[in-house]
PLY file of the C-alpha trace (Angstrom):
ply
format ascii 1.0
element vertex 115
property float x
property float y
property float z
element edge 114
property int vertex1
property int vertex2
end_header
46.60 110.29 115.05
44.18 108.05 116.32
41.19 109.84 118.71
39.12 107.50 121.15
36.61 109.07 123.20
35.13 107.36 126.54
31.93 107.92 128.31
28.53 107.08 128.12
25.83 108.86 125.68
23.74 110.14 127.75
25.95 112.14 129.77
25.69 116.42 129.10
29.44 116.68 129.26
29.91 113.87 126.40
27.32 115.46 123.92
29.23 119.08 124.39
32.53 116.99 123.46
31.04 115.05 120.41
29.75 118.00 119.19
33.17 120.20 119.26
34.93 117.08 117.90
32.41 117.11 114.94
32.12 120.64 114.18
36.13 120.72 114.71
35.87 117.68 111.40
37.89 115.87 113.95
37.65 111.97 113.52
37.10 110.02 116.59
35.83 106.29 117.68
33.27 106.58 120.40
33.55 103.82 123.38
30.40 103.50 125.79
31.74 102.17 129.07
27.97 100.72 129.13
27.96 98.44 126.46
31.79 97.55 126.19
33.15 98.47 129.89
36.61 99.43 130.38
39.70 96.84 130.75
41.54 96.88 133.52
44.63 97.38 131.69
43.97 100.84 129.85
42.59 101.96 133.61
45.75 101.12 134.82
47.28 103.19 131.74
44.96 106.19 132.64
46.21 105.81 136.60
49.48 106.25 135.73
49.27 109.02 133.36
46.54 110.87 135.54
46.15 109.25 138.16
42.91 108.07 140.05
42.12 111.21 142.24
41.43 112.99 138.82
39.83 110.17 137.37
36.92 109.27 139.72
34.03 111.02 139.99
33.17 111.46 143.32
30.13 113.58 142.46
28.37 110.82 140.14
25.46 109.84 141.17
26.80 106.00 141.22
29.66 106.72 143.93
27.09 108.96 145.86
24.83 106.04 145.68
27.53 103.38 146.99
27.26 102.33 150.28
29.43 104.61 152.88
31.87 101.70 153.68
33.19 101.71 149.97
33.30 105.33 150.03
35.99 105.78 153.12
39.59 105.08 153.12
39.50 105.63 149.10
43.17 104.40 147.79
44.24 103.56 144.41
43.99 100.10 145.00
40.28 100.30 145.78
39.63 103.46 143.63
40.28 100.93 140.66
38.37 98.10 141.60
35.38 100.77 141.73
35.65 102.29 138.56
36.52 98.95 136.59
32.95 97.32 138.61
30.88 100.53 137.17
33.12 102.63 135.03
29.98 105.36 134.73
31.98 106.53 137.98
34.81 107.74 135.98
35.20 111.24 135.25
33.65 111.61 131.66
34.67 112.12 129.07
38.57 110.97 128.91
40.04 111.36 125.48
42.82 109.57 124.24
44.65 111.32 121.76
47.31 109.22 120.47
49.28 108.67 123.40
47.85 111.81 125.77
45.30 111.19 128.04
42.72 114.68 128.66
40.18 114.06 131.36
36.93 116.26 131.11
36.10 118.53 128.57
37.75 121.96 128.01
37.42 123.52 124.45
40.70 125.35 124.20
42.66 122.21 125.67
41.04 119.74 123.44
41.70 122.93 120.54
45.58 122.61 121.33
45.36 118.54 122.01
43.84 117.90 118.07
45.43 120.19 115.62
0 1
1 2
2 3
3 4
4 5
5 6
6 7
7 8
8 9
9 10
10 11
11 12
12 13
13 14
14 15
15 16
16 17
17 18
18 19
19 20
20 21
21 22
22 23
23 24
24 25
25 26
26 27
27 28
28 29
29 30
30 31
31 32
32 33
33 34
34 35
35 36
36 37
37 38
38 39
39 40
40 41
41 42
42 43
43 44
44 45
45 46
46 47
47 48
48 49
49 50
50 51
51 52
52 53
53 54
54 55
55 56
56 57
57 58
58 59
59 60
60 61
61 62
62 63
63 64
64 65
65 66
66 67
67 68
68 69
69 70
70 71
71 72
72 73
73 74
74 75
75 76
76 77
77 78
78 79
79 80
80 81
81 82
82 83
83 84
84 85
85 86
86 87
87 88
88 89
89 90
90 91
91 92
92 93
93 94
94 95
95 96
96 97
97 98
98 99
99 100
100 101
101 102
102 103
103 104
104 105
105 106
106 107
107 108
108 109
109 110
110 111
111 112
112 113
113 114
C-alpha cells in the first residue's frame, strides 16, 4: 500500500503526523506543496472524495490574509482555484493511503487507516 503525505514542513500538525507515521515503522513519501505544488487533477480527486468545505483552511493565515473579495461567495469552483494558486491554504496534512483520502491528523484514524 502506497502512503503519500501532503503539507508543508514547517507546519505543527505535519511534524505530529511524521512522527506517528515513523514511530508506527509506517513507510510514507513526503510531498511539500512548497516546493512541488499540487496538480490540479489530484485536487480535483481530493474534491470529490472530500470535498472542498473540508479541505480549505479557512483559518490559515494565507486565506485570512487574502483580500475580502476572494473570501465571499466561496464555491467549489473558486475554492479550487485558491487552493491550487497557494495550496499552504489546504487543510494539512491530507494522507493518501492507497486509494483513501484522511484530511487532518487523528491518531486512532490514521491507527485504523495503516494497519
Amino acid at each position: 500500500m502506497t502512503i503519500t503525505m501532503y503539507g508543508i514542513t514547517t507546519c505543527d500538525t505535519i511534524k505530529k503526523a511524521r512522527v506517528w507515521l515513523e514511530s508506527h515503522d509506517v513507510p510514507y513519501r513526503f510531498h511539500d506543496y512548497r516546493a512541488e505544488g499540487i496538480e490540479a487533477e489530484k485536487l480535483n480527486g481530493w474534491v470529490g472524495k472530500v470535498g472542498w468545505e473540508k479541505l480549505l483552511n479557512k483559518g490559515s493565515t494565507t486565506f485570512r490574509e487574502l483580500p475580502d473579495k476572494d473570501k465571499e461567495a466561496l464555491d467549489e469552483k473558486k475554492a479550487k482555484k485558491l487552493m491550487l494558486a497557494k495550496p499552504t491554504m489546504i487543510k494539512r496534512p491530507v494522507l493518501e493511503v492507497g486509494e483513501r483520502v484522511l484530511v487532518g491528523f487523528k491518531p486512532e484514524i490514521y491507527e485504523e487507516a495503516v494497519r
